[in-house]
Backbone of each chain as ProteinMPNN parsed JSONL, in Angstrom:
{"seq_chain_A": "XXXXXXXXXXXXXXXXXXXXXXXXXXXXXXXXXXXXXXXXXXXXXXXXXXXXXXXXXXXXXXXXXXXXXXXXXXXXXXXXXXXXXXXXXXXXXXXXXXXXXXXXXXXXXXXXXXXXXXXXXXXXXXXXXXXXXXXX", "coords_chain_A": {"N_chain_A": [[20.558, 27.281, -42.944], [18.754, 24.907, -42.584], [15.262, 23.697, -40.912], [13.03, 21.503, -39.208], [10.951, 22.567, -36.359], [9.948, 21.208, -33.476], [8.299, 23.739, -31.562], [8.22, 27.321, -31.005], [8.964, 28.898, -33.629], [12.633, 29.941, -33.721], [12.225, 32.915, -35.119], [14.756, 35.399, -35.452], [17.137, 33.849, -35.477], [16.697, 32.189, -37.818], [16.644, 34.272, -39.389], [18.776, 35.093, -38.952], [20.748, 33.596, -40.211], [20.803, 34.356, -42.292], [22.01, 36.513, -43.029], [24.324, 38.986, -44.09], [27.85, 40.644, -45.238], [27.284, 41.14, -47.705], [25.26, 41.625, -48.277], [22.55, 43.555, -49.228], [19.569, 43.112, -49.269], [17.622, 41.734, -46.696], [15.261, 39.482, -46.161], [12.041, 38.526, -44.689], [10.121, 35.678, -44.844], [6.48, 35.094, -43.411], [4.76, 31.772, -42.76], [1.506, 31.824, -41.732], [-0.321, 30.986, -38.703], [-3.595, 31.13, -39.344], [-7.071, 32.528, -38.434], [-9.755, 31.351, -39.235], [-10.875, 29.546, -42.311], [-12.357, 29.705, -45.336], [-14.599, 30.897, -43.908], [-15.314, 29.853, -41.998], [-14.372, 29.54, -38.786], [-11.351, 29.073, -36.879], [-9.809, 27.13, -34.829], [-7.026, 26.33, -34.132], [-3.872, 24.737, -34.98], [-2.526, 21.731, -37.172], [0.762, 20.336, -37.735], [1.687, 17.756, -39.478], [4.962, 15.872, -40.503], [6.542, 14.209, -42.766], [9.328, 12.938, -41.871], [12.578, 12.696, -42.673], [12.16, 12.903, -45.308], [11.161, 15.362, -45.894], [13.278, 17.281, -44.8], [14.66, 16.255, -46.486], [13.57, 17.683, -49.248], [13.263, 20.359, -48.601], [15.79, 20.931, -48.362], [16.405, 20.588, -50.572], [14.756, 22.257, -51.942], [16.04, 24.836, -51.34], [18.68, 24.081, -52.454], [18.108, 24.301, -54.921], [16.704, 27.283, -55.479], [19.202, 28.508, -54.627], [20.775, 27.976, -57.151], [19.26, 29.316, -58.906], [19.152, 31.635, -58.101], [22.416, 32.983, -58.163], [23.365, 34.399, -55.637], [22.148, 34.11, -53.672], [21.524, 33.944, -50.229], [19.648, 31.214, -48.429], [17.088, 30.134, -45.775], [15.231, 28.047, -43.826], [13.105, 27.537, -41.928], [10.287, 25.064, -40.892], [7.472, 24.349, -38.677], [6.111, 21.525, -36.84], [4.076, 19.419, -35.424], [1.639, 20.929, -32.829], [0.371, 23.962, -33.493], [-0.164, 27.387, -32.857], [-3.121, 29.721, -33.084], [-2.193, 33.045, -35.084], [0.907, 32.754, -34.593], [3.53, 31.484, -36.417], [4.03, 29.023, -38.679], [5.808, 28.438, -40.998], [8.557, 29.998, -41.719], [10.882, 31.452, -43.524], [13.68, 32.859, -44.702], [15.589, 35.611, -46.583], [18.908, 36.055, -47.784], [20.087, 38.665, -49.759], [22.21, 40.87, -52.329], [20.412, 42.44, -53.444], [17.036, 43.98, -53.694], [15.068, 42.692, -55.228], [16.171, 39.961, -56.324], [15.503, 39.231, -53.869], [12.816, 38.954, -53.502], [12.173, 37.576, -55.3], [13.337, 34.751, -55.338], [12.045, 34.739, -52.687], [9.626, 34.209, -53.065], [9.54, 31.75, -55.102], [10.508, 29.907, -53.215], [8.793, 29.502, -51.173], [5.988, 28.741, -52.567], [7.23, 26.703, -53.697], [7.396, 24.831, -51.923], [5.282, 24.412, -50.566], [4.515, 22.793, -52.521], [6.139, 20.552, -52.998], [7.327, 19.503, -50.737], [6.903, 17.076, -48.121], [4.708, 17.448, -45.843], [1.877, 17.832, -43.935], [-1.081, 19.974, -43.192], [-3.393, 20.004, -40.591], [-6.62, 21.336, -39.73], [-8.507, 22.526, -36.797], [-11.093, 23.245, -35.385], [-14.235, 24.593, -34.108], [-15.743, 22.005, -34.056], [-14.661, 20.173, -34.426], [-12.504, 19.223, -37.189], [-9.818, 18.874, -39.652], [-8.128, 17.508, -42.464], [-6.253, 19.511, -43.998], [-5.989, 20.654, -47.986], [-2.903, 22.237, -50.103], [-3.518, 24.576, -52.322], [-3.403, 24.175, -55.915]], "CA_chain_A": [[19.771, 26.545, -41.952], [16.975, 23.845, -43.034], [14.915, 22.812, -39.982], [12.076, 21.4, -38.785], [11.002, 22.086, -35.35], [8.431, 21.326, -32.948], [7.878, 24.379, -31.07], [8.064, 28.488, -31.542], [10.492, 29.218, -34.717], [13.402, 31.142, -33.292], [12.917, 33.599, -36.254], [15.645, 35.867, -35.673], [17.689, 32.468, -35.643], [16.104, 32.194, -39.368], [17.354, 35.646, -40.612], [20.651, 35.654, -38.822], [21.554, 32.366, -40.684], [21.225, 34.679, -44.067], [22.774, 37.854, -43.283], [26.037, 39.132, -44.719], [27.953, 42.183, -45.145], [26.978, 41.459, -49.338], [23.8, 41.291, -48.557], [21.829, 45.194, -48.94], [18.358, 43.045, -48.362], [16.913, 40.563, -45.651], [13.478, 39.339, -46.188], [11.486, 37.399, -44.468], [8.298, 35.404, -45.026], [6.203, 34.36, -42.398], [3.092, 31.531, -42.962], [1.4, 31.61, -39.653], [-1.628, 30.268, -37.928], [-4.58, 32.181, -39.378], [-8.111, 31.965, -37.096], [-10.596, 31.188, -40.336], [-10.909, 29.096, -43.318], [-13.401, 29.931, -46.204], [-15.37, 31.579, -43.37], [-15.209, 28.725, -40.844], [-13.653, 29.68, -37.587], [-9.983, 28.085, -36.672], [-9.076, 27.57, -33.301], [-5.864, 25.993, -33.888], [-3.45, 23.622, -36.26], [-1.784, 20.728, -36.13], [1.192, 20.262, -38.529], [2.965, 16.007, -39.583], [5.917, 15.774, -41.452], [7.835, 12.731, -43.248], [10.701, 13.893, -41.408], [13.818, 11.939, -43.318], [12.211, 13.508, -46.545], [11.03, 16.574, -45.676], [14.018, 17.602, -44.58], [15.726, 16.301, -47.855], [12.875, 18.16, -50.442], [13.731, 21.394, -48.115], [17.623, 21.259, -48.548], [16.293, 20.504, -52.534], [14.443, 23.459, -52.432], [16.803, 25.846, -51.107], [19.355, 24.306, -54.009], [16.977, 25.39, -56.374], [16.893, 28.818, -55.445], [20.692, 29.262, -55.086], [21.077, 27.562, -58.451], [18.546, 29.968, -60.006], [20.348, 33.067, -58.105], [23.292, 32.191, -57.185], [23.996, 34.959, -55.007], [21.274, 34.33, -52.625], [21.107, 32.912, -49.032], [18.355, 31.031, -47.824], [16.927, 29.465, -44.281], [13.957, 27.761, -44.151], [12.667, 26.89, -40.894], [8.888, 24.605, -40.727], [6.924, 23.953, -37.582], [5.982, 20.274, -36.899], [2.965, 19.262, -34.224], [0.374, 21.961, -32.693], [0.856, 25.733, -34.084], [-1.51, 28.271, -32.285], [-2.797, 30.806, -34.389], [-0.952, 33.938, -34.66], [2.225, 31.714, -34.731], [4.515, 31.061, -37.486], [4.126, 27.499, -38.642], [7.425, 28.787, -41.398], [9.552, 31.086, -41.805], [11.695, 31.561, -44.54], [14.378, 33.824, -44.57], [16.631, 35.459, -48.004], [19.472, 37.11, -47.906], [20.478, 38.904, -50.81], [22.719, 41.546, -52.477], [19.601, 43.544, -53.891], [15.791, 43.707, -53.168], [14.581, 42.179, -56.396], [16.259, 38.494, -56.198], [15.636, 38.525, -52.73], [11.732, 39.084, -53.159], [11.765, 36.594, -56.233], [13.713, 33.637, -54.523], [11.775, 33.998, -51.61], [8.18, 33.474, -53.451], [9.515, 30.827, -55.786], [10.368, 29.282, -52.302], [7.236, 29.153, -50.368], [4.964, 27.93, -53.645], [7.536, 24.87, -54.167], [7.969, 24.414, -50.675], [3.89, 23.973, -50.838], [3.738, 22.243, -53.938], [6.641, 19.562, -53.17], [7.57, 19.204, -49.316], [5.45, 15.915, -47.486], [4.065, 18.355, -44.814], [0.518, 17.785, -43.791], [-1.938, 20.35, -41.703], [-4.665, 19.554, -39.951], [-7.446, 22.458, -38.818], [-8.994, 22.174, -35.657], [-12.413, 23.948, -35.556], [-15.264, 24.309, -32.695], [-16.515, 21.395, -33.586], [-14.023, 19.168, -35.584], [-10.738, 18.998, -37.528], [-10.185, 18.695, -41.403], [-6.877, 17.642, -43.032], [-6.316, 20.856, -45.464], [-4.611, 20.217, -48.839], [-2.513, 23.531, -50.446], [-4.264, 24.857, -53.762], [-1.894, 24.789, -56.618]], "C_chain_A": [[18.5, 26.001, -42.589], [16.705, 23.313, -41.553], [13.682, 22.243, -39.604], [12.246, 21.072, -37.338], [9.678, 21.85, -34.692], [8.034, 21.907, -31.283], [7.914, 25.891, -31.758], [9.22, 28.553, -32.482], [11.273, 30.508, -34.368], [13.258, 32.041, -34.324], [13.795, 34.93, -36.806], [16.846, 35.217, -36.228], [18.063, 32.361, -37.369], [17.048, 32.893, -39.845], [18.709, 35.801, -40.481], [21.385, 34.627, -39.652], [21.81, 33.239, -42.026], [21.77, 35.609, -44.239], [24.358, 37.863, -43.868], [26.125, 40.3, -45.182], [28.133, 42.568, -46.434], [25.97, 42.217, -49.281], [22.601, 43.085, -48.265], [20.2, 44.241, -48.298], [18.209, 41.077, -47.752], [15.33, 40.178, -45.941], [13.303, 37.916, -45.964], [9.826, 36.997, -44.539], [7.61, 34.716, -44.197], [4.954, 33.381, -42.723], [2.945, 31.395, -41.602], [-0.4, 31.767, -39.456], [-2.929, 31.506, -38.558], [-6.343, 32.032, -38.459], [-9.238, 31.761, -38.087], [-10.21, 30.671, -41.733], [-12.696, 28.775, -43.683], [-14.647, 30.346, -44.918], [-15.276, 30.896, -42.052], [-13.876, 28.895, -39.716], [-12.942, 28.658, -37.058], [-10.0, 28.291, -35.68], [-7.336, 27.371, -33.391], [-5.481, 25.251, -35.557], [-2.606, 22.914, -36.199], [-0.667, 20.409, -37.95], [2.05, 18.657, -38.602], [3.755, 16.544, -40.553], [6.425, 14.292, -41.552], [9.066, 13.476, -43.037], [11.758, 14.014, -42.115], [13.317, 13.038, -44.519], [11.51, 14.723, -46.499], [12.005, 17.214, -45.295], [14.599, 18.13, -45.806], [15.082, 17.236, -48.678], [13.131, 19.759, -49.63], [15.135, 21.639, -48.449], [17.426, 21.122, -50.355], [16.05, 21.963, -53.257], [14.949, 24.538, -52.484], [18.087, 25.44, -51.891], [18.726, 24.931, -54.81], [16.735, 26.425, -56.735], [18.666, 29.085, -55.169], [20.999, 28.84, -56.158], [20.407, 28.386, -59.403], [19.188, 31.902, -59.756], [21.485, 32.595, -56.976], [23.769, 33.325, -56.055], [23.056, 35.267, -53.668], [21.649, 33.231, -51.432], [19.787, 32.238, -48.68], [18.358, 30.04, -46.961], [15.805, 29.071, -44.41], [13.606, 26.917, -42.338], [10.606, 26.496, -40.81], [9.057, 24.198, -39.232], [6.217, 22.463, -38.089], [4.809, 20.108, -34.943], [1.935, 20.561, -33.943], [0.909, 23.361, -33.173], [-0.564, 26.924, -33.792], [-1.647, 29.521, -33.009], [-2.125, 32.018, -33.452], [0.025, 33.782, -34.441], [2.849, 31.002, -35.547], [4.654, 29.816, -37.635], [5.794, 27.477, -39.827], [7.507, 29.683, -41.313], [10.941, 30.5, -42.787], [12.39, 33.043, -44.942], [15.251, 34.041, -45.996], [17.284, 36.289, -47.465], [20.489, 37.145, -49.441], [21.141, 40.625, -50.854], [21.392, 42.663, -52.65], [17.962, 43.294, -53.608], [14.845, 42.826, -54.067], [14.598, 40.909, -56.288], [15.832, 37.778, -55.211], [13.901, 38.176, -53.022], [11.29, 37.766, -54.614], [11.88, 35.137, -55.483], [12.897, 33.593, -53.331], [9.664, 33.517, -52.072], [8.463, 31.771, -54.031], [9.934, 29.43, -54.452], [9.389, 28.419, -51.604], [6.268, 28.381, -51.646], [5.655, 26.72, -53.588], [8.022, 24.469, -52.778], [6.27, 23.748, -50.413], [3.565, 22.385, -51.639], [4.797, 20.264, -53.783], [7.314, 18.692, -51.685], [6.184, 18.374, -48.356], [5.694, 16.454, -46.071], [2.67, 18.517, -44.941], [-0.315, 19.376, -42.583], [-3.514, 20.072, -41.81], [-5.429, 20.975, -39.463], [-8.027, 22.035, -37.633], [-9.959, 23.477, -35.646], [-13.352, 23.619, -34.292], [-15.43, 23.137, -32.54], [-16.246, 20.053, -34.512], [-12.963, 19.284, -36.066], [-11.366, 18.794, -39.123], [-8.803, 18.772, -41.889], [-6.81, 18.583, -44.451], [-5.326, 20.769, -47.038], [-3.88, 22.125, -49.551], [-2.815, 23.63, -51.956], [-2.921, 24.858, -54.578], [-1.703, 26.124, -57.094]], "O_chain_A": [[17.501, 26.601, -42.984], [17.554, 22.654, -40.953], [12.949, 23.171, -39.943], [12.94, 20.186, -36.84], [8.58, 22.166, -35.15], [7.694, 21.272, -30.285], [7.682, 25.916, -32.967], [10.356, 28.271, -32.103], [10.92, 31.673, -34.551], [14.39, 32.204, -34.781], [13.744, 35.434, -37.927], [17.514, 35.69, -37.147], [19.137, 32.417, -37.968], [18.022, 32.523, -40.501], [19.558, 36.288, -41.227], [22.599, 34.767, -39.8], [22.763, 32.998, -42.767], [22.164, 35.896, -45.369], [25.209, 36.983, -43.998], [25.19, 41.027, -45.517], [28.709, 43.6, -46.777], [25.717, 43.214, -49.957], [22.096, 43.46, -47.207], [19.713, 44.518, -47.202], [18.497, 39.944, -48.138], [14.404, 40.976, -45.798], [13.757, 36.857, -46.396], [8.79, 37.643, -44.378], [8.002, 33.556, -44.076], [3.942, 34.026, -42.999], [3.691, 31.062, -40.68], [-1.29, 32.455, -39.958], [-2.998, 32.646, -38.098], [-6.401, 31.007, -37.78], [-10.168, 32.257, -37.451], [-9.312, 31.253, -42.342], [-13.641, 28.223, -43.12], [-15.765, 29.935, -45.228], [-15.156, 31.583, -41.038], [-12.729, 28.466, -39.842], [-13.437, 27.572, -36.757], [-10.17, 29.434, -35.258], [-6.535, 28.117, -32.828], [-6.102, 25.163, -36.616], [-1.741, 23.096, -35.342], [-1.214, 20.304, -39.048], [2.971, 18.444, -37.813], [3.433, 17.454, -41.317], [6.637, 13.473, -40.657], [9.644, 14.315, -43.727], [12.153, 15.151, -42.372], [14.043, 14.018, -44.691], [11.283, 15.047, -47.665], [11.613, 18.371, -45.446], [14.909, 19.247, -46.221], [15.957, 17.977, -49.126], [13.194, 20.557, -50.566], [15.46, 22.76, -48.84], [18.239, 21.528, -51.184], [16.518, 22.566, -54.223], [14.641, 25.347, -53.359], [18.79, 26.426, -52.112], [18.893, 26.049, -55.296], [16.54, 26.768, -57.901], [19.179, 30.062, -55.715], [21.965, 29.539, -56.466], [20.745, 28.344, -60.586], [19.471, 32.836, -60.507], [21.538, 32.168, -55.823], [24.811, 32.955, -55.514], [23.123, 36.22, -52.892], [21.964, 32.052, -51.593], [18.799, 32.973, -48.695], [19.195, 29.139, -47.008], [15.123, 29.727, -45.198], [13.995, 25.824, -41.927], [9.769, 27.392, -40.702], [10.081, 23.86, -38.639], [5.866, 22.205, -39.24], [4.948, 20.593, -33.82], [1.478, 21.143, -34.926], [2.117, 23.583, -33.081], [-1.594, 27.116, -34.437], [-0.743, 30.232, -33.449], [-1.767, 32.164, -32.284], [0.509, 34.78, -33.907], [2.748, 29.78, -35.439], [5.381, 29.252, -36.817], [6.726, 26.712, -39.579], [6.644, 30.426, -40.846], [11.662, 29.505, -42.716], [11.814, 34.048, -45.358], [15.637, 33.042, -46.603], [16.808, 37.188, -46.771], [21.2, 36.307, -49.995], [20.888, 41.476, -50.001], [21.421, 43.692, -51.975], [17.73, 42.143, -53.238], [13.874, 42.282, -53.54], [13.521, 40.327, -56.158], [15.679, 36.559, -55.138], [13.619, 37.012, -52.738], [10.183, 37.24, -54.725], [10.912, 34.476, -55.105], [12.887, 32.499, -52.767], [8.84, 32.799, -51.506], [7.854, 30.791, -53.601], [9.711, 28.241, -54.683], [9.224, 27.205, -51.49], [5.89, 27.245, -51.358], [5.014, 25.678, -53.451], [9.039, 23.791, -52.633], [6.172, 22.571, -50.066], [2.831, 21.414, -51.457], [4.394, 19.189, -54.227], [7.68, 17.517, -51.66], [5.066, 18.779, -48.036], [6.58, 16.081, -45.302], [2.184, 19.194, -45.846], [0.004, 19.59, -41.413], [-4.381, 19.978, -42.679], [-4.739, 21.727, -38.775], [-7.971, 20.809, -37.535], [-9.527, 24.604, -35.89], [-13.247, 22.601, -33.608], [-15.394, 22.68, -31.397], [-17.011, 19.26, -35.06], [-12.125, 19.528, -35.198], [-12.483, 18.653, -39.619], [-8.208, 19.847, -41.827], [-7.224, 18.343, -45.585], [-4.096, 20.828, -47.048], [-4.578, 23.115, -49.333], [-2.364, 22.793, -52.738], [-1.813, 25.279, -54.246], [-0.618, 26.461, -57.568]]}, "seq_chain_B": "XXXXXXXXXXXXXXXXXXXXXXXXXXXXXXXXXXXXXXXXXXXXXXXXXXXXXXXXXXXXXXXXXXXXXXXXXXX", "coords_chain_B": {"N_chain_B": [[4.632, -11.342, -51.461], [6.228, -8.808, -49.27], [5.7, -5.642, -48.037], [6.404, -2.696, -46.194], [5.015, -0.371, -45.533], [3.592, 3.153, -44.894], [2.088, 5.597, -43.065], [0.464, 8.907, -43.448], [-0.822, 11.448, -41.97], [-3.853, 11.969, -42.815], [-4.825, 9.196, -44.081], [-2.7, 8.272, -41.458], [-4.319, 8.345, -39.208], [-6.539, 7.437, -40.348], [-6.213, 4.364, -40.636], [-5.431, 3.645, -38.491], [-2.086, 3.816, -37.428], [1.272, 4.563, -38.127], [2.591, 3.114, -39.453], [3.082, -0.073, -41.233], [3.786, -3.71, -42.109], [3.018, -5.038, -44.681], [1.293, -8.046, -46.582], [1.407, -8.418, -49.759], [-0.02, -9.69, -53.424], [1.932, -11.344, -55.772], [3.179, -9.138, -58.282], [2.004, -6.822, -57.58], [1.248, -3.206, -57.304], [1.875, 0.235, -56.791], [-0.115, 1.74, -56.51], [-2.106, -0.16, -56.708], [-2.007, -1.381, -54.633], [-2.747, 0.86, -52.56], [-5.61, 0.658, -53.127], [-5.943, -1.703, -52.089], [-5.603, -0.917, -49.753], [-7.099, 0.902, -49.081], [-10.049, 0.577, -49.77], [-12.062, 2.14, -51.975], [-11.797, 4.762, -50.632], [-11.091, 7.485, -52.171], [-9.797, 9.442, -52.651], [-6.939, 11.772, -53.636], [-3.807, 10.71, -54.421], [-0.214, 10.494, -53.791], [3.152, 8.536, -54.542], [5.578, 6.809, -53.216], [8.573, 4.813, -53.471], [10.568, 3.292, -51.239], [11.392, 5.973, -50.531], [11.553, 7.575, -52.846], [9.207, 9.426, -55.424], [7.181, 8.057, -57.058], [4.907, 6.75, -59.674], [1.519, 5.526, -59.789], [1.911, 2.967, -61.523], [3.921, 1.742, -60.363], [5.998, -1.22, -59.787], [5.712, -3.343, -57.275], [8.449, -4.336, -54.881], [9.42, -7.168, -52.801], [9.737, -6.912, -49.64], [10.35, -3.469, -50.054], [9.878, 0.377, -49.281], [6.976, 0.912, -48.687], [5.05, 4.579, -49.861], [2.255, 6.095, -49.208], [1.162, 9.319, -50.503], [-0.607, 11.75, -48.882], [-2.639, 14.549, -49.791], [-0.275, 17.558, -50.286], [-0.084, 19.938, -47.332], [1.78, 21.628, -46.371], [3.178, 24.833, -45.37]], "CA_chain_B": [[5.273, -10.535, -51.214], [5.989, -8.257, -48.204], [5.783, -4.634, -48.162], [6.654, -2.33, -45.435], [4.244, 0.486, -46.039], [4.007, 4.484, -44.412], [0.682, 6.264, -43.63], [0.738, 9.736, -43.06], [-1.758, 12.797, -42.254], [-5.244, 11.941, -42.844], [-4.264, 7.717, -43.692], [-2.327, 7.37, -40.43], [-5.671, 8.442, -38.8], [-7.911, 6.012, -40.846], [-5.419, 3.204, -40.338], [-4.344, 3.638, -36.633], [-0.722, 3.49, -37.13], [2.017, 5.126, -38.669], [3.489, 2.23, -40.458], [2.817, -1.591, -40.878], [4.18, -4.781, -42.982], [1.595, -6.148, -45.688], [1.181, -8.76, -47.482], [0.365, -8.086, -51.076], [0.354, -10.589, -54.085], [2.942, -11.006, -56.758], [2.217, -7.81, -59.552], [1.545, -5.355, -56.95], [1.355, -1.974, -58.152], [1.915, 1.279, -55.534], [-1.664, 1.808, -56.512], [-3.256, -1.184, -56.006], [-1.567, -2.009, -52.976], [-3.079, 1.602, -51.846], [-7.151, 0.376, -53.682], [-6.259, -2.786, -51.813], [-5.934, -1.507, -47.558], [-8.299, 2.086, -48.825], [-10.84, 0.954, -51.118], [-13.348, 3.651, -51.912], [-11.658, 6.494, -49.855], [-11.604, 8.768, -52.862], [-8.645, 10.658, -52.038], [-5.552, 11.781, -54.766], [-2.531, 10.05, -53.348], [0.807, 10.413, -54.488], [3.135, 7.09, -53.952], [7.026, 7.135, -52.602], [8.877, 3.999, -53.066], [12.236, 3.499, -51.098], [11.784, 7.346, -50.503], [11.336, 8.446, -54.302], [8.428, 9.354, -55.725], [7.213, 6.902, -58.019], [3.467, 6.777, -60.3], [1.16, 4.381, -59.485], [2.152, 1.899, -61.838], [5.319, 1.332, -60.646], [6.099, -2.387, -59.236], [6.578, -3.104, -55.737], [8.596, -5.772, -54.801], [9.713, -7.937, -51.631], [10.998, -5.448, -48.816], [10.067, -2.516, -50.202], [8.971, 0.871, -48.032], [5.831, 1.863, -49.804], [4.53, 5.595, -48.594], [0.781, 7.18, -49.36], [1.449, 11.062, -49.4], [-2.107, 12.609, -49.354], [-2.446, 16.09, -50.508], [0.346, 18.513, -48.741], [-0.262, 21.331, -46.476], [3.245, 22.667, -46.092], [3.41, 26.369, -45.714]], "C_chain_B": [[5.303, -9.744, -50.445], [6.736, -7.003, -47.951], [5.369, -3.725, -46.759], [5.67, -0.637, -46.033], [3.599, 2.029, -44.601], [2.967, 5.327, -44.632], [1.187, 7.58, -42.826], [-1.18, 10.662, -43.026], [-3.167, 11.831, -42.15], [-5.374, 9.893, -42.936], [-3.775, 7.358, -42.694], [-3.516, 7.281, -39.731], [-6.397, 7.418, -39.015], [-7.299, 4.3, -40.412], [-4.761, 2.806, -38.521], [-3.629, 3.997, -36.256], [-0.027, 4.314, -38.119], [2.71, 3.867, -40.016], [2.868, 0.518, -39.991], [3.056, -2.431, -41.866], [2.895, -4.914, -43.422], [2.428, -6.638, -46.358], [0.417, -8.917, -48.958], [0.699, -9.298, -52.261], [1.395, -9.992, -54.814], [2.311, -9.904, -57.56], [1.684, -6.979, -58.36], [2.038, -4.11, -57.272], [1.622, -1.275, -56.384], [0.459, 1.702, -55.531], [-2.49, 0.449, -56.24], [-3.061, -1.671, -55.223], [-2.657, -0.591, -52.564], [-5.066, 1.503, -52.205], [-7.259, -0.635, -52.258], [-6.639, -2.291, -49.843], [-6.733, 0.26, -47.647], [-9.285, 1.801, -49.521], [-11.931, 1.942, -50.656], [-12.986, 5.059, -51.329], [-11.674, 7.536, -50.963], [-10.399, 9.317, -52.655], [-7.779, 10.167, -52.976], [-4.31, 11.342, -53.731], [-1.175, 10.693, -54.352], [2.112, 9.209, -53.956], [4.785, 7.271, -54.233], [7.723, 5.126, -52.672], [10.461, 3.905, -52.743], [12.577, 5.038, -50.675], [12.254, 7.962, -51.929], [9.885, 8.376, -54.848], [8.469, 8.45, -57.009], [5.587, 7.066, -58.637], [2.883, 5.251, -59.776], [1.429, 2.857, -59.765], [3.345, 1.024, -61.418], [5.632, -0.156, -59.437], [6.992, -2.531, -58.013], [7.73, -4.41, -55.803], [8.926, -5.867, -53.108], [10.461, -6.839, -50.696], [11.221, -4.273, -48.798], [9.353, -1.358, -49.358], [7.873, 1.38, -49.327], [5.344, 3.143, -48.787], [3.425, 6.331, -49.403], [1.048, 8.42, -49.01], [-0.118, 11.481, -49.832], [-1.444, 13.765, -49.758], [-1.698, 16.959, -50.076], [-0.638, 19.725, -48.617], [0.649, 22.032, -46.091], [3.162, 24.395, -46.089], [2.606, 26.841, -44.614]], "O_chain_B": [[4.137, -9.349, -50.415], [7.944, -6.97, -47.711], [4.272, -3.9, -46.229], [6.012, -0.045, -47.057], [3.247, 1.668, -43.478], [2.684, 5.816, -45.725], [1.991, 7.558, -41.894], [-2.199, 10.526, -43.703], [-3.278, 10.998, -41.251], [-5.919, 9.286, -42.014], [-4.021, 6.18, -42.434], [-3.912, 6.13, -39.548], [-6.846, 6.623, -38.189], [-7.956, 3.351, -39.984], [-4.039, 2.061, -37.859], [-3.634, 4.529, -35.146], [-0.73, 4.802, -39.003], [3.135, 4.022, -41.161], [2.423, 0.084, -38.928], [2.498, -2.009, -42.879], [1.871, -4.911, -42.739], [3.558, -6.322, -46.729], [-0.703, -9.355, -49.223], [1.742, -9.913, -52.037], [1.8, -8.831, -54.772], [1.093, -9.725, -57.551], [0.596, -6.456, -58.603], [3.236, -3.957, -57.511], [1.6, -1.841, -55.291], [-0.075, 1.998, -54.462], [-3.47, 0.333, -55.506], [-3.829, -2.547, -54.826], [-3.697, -1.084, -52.129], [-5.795, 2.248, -51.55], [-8.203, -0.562, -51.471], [-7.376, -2.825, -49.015], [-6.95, 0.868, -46.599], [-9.694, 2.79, -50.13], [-12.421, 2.337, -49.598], [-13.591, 6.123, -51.458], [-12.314, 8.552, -50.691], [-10.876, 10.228, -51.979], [-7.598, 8.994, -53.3], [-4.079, 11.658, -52.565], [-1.299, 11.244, -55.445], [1.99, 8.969, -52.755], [5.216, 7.777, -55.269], [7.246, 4.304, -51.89], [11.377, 4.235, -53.496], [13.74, 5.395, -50.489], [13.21, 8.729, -52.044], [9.32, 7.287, -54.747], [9.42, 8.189, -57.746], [4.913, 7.672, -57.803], [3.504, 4.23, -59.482], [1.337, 1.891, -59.006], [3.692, -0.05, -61.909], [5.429, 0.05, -58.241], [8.138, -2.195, -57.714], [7.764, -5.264, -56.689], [8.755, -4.943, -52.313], [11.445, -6.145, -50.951], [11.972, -3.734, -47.985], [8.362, -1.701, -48.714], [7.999, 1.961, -50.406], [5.223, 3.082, -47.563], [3.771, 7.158, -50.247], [1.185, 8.837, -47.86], [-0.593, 11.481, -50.967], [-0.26, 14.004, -49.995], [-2.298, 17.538, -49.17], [-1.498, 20.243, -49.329], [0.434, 23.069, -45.464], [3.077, 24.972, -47.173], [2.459, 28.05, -44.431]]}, "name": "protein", "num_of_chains": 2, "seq": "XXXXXXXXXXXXXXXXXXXXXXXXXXXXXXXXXXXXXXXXXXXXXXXXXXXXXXXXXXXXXXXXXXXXXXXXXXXXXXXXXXXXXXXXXXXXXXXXXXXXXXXXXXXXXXXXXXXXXXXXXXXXXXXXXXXXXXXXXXXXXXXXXXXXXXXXXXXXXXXXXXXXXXXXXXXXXXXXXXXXXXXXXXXXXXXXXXXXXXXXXXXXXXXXXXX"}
């Protein structure tokens, strides 16, 4: 499952897409709404996507990790429009035979899911907004 | 020449709109089409043509989608 949606991420949905009766571990990673940046109090966040290719650099990325283990599953569900904190803007789900590949594949995930997926957020603050870029 | 061009994030904002035809001269670059409708904004772009990333230098032509990705925030 690759999706982008725009409301709460079913993320049982997520994990059930990766289970299997190979698979000893499940892991999932949640990024989700935090209420502060560099000290500066968040109220909220607002997430755009280039839909057509965000999609595609998601279905790229999750080749990338079954090509590097091939014996892994992976789900990747992003949030798209408002995301209130305390609310999972992704979720990214592995399922794997052992705890090791699963906990590798699912970092090397999230960084190039950062580093190469045209997904914007926006902060929303008391007293203003600020399009945020992701550190490399 | 006439280029179909794709603002996102912090550009659709400054621009209005999500998307809009220009008119750029012959020799338009993906960068200097993006000097020519931001000058001065300052901001690292990265530049999509047709839906591939492409470097600034790379030559637009007639019909082309050009797309400004500002900085992501994915995650």
């Amino acid at each position: 499952m690759i999706a982008l949606v725009d409301g709460p991420i079913d993320t049982p949905a997520v994990e059930g897409a990766v289970r299997g009766d190979a698979f000893g571990a499940v892991l999932t990673f949640q990024g989700v709404g935090r209420n502060s940046f560099g000290g500066r109090p968040v109220r909220s966040l607002y997430y755009e996507a280039w839909t057509e290719v965000a999609l595609r650099e998601l279905q790229a990325v999750a080749a990338d990790v079954t090509a590097r283990w091939p014996q892994v599953r992976i789900a990747v569900a992003h949030r798209v429009g408002p995301v209130p904190i305390g609310e999972a803007a992704v979720v990214i789900a592995v399922g794997a035979p052992h705890r090791q590949e699963a906990y590798e594949a699912s970092r090397f995930a999230i960084d190039a899911l950062k580093a190469r997926v045209p997904i914007w957020k926006k902060e929303l603050y008391e007293d203003g907004e600020e399009w945020i870029a992701n550190r490399p | 020449m006439r280029v179909r061009v794709l603002y996102f994030a912090i550009l659709k904002e400054r621009r209005g709109r999500a998307q809009e035809d220009v008119d750029l001269p012959e020799g338009a670059t993906a960068s200097s089409a993006f000097d020519h409708l931001f000058p001065g904004i300052g901001l690292p772009v990265a530049f999509a043509v047709n839906e591939a990333m492409v470097p600034g230098v790379a030559p637009l032509h007639d019909g082309d989608e050009l797309a400004f990705l500002p900085p992501l925030g994915g995650g």
